[in-house]
C-alpha positions as CSV (number, residue, x, y, z in Angstrom):
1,X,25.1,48.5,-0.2
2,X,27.2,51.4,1.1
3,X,30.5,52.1,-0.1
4,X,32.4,52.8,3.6
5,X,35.4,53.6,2.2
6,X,33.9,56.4,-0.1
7,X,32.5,57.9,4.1
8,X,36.4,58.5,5.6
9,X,37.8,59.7,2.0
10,X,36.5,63.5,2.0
11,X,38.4,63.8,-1.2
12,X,36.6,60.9,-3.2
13,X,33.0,62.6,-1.4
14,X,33.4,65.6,-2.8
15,X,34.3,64.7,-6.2
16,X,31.5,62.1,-6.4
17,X,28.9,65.2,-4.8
18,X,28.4,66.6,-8.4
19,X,24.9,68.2,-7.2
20,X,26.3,70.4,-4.1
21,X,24.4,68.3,-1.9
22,X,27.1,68.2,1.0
23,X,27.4,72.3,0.5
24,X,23.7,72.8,0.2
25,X,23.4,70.6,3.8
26,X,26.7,72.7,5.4
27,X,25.5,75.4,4.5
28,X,21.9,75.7,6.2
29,X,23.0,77.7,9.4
30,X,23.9,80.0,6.3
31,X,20.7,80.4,4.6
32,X,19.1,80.6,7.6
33,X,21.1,83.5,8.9
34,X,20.1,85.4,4.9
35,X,17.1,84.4,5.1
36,X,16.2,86.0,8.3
37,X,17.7,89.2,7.1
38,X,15.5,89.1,4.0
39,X,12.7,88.6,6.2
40,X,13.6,91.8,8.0
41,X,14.0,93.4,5.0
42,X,10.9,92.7,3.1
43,X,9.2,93.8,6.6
44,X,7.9,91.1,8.4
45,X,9.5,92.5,11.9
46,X,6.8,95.8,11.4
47,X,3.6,93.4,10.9
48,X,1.0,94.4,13.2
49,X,-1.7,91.5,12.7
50,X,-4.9,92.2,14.4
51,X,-5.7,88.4,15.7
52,X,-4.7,85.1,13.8
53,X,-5.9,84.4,10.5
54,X,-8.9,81.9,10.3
55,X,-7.0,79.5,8.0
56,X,-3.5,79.1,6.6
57,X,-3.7,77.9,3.1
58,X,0.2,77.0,1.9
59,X,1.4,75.9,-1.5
60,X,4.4,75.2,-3.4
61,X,6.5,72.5,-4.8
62,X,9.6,71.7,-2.4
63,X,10.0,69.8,0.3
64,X,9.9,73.3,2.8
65,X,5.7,72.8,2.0
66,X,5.1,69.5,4.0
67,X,7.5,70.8,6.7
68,X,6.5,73.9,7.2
69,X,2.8,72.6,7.4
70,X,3.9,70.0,10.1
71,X,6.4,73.0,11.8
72,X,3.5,75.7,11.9
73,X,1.0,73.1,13.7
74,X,3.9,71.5,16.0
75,X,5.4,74.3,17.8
76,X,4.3,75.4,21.1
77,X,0.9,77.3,20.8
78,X,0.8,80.8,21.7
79,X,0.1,82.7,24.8
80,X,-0.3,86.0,23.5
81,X,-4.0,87.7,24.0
82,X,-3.9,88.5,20.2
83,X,-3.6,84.8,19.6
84,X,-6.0,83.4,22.1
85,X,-7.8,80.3,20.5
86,X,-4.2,78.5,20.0
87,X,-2.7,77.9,16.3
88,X,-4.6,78.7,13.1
89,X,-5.9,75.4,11.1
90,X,-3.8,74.8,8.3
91,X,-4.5,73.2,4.8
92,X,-1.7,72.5,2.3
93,X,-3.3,72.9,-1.0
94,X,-2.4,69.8,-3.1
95,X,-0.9,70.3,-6.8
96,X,-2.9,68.8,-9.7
97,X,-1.3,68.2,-13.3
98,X,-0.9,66.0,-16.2
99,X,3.1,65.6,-15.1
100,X,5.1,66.3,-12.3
101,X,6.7,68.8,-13.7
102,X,6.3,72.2,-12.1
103,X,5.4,74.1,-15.2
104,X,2.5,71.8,-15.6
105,X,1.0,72.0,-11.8
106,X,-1.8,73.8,-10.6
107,X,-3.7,74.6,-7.4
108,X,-6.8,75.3,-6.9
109,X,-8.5,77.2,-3.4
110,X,-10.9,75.8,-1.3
111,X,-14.3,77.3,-1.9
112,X,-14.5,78.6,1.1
113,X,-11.3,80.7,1.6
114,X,-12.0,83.9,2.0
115,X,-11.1,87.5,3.3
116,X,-10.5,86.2,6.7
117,X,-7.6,83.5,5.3
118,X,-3.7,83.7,4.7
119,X,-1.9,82.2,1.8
120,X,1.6,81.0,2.0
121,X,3.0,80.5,-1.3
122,X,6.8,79.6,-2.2
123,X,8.7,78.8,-5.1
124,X,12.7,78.6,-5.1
125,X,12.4,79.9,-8.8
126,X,9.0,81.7,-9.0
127,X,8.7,80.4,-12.9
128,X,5.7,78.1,-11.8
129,X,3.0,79.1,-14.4
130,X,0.0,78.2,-11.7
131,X,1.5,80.0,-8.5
132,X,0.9,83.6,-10.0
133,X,-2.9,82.0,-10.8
134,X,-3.3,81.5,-7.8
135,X,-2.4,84.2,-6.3
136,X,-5.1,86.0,-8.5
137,X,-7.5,83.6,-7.3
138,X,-6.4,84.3,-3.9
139,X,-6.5,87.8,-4.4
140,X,-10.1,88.1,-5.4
141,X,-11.3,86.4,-2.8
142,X,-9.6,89.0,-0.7
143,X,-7.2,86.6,1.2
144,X,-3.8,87.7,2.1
145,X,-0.9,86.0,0.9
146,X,2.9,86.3,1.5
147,X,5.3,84.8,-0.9
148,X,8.9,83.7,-0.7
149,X,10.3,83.6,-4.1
150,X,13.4,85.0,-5.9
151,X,12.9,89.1,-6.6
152,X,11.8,89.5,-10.0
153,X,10.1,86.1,-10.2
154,X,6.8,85.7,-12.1
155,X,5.3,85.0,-8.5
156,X,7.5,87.8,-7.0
157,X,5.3,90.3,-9.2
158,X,1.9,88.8,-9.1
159,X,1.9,89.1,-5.3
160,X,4.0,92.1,-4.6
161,X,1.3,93.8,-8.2
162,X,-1.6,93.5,-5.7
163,X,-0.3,95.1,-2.6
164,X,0.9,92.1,-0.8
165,X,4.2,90.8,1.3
166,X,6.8,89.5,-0.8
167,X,10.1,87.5,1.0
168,X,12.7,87.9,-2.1
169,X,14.4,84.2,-1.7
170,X,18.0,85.4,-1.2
171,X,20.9,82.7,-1.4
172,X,24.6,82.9,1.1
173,X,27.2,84.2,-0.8
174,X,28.9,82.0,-3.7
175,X,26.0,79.3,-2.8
176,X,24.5,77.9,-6.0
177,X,20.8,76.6,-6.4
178,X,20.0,72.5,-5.2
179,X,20.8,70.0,-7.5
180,X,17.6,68.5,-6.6
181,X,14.3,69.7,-5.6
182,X,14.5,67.7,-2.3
183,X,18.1,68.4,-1.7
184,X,18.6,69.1,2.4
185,X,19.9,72.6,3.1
186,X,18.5,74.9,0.6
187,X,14.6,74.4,2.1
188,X,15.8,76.9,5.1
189,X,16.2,79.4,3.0
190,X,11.7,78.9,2.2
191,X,10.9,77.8,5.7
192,X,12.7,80.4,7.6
193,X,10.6,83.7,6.3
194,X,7.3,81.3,7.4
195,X,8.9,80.7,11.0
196,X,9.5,84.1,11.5
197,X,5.8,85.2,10.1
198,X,4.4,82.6,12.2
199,X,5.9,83.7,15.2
200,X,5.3,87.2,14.2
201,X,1.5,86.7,13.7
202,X,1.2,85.1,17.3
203,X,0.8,81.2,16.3
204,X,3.2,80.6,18.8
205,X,6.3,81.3,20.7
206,X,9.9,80.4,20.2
207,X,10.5,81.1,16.7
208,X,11.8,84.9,16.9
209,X,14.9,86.9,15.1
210,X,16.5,85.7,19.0
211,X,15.9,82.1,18.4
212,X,16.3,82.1,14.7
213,X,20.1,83.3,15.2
214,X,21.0,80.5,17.8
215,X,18.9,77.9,15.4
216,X,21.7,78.5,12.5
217,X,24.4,79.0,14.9
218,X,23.0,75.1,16.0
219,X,23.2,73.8,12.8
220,X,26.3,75.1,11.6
221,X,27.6,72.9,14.8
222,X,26.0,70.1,13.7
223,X,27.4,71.0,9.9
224,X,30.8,70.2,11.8
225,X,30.5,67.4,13.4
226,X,28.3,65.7,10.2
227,X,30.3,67.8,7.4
228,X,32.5,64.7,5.1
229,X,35.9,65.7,6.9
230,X,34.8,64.2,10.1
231,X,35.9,60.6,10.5
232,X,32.4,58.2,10.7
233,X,33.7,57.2,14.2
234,X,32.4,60.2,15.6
235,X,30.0,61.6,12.5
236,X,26.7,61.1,13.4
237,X,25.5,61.8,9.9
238,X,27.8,58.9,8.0
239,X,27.1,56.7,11.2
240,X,23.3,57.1,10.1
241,X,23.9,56.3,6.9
242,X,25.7,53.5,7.3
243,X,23.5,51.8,9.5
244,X,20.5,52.7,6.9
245,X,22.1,51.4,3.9
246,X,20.8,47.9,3.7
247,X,17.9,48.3,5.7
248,X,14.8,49.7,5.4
249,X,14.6,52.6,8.4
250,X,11.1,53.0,10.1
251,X,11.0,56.2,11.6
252,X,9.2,56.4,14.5
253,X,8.5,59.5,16.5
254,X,6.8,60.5,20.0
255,X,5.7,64.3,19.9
256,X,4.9,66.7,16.9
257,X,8.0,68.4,16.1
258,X,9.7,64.8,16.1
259,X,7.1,63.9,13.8
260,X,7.5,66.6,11.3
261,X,11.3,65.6,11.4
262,X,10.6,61.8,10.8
263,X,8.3,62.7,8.0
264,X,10.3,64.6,6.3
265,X,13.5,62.8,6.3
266,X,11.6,59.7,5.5
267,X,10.4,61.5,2.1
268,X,13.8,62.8,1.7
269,X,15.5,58.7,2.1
270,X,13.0,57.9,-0.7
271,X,13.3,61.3,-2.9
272,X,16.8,61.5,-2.9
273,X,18.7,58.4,-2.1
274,X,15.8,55.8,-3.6
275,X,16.4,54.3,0.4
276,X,12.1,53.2,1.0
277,X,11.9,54.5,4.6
278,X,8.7,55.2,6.3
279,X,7.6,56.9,8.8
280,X,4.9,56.8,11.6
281,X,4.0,58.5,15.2
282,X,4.0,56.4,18.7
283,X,1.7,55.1,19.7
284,X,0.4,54.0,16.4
285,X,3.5,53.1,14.6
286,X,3.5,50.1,16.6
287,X,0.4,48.3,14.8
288,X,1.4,50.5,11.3
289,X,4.3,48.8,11.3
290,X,4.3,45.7,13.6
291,X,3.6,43.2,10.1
292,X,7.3,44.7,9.1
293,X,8.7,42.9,12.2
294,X,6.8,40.1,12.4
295,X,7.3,39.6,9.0
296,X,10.9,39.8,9.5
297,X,10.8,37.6,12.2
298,X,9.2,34.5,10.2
299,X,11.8,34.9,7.6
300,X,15.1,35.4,9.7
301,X,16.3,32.3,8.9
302,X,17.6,31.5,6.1
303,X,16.3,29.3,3.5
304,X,18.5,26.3,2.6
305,X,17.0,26.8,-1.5
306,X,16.8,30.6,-2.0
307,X,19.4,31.7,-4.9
308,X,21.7,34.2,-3.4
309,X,21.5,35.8,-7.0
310,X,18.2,35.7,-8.3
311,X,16.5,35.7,-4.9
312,X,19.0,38.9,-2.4
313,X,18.0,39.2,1.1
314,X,15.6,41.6,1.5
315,X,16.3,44.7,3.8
316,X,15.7,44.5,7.8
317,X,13.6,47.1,9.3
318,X,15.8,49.2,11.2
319,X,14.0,51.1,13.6
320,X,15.0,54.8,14.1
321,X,13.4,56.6,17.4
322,X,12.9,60.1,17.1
323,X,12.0,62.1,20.7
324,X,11.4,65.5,21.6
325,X,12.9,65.1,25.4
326,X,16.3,63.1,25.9
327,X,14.9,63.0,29.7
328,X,13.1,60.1,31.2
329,X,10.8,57.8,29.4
330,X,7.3,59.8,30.8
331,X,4.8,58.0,32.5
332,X,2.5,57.2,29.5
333,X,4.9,57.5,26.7
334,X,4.7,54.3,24.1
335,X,8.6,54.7,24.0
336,X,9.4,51.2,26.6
337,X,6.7,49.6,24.2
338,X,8.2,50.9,21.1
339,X,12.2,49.1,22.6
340,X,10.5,46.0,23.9
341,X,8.7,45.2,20.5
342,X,11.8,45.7,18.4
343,X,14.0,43.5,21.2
344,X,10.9,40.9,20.7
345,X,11.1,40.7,17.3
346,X,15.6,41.0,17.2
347,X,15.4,44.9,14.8
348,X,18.3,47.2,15.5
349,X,16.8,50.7,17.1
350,X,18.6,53.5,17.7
351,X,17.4,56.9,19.1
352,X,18.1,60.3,18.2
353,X,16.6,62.9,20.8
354,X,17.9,66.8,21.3
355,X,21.0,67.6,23.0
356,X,20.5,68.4,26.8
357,X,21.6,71.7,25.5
358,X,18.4,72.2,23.6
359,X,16.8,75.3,24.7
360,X,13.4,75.8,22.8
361,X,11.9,74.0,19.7
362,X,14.3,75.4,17.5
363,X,17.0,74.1,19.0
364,X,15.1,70.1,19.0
365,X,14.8,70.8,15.8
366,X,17.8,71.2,14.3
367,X,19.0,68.3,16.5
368,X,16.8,66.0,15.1
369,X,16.8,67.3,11.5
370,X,20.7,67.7,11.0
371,X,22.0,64.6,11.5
372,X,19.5,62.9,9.1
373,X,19.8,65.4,6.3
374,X,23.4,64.4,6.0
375,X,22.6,61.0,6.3
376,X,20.1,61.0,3.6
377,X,23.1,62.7,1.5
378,X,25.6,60.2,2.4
379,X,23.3,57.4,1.5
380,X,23.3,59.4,-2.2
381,X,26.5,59.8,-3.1
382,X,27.8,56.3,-1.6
């Protein structure tokens, strides 16, 4: 259970917040804003790609690698005659070990990457023993590859030693490294440098230095109105996690970008706060997740002989609607379907769309994403 009292005392919330995770979350209109300046830095602005590359290959160890995989397939294709053909494929490359630890991955390329491929490597510290290997595997096979890793980083030198793009990971002022590797807030400062290259290399639209700014002017709105000073009344990031606390959240989405938000928050519920939450895409989070319900259903009431101590309650799905439009339900959308089945089966469902505000994908995204990053922190530290 969720200690509400610990939500409306900022004092108590920033004491128990011994990782930085509030700062790291307030902070992500920040690192995007340094981010994109590295970016411009480093060069990305003067790229002159001739056509997309044939695949994307991205690897890494935060949470910025499933994102940004979701992120570079979910926003609008481009128009651009350089780009014709619509978005490159993409492939994460998965990490292989005998631990977790990242010091003991490695990654391996796909036989068939080649000359005509981009890989996307990151690293918030760059010390990762098998990133630099594969970069040299990479390199051989004559792909390119851009990295965004601190200057100086074993990484930083294997890709910038053989003539390739280098981000340097640069950090806001004063602003300390995650206390966690899935902490919200410090995965902007990775994923920005890829937003910017993919909008640079023609994969689609929306995603420039222009819309960049206004997206970390948007979520240092949002770092406002969720930051721990706000009263839960009106704080859509405690209000979250209160709701979430004793239930387990299914996050259901309609449209890409809302499923690349529900994805990732759902890992981040798990990773972070140890809150199970799941996550699936309409139409087909309806039979995923319809046993949950029903399930739920046939077990409402109580029974006379369960021990209250030995035998707890377990946690009711609470549904959590994620949509790209705050418009009209569209003529085909699964969203009525997705209301009437958790009415059927008694679930809470709440929705959480863009403002009306929202201009561009950016803009939906940090709407969606916000809001549930400092939920998923709030659900940590009470």
């Amino acid at each position: 259970m969720i200690d509400e009292t610990l939500l409306d005392d900022s004092e108590r919330l920033l004491r128990a917040d011994t990782r930085g995770l509030l700062r790291g979350a307030a902070t992500a209109g920040a690192q995007v804003r340094t981010a994109a300046r590295a970016a411009t830095e480093a060069g990305i602005d003067g790229l002159r790609p001739e056509g997309r590359p044939g695949t994307i290959l991205i690897a890494g160890t935060g949470p910025e690698v499933p994102l940004a995989a979701d992120l570079l397939t979910a926003l609008p294709g481009s128009s651009r005659p350089e780009a014709a053909g619509g978005s490159a494929p993409l492939t994460v490359l998965p990490a292989t070990g005998p631990l977790a630890a990242p010091g003991a991955l490695r990654w391996t390329l796909p036989r068939w990457a080649g000359p005509m491929d981009l890989l996307l490597v990151t690293s918030a510290e760059g010390t990762e023993a098998g990133l630099p290997l594969l970069v040299d595997a990479a390199y051989r096979r004559g792909c390119s590859i851009v990295s965004v890793t601190p200057a100086g980083s074993p990484l930083a030198e294997a890709t910038t030693h053989r003539r390739n793009l280098t981000v340097p990971l640069t950090r806001p002022a004063h602003q300390e490294a995650a206390g966690h590797l899935v902490a919200p807030g410090p995965y902007w400062s990775l994923l920005t440098p890829l937003l910017l290259l993919g909008d640079r290399l023609g994969l689609y639209e929306g995603a420039g230095q222009t819309e960049v700014a206004a997206l970390a002017d948007r979520l240092d709105r949002h770092a406002e109105r969720c930051g721990p000073t706000a009263p839960t009344a009106g704080n859509p990031g405690k209000t979250l996690a209160a709701e979430c606390a004793a239930a387990l959240p299914l996050l259901w989405s309609e449209g890409p970008l809302a499923g690349a938000v529900a994805r990732h928050c759902a890992a981040t519920f798990t990773a972070l706060a140890g809150t199970p939450a799941l996550a699936a895409a309409l139409p087909g989070a309806l039979t995923a997740h319809g046993a949950l319900l029903t399930r739920t259903t046939r077990t409402s009431e109580d029974d006379f002989f369960r021990d209250r101590v030995d035998e707890p309650e377990a946690p009711r799905p609470r549904v959590l609607l994620l949509r790209e439009d705050a418009a009209a339900v569209p003529a085909g959308s699964a969203v009525t379907a997705a209301r009437d089945l958790a009415h059927e089966h008694g679930i809470a469902l709440g929705e959480i769309a863009p403002a009306e505000d929202a201009e561009g994908p950016l803009a939906a995204l940090a709407d969606l994403l916000a809001p549930l990053d400092f939920a998923a922190v709030y659900l940590t530290l009470a």
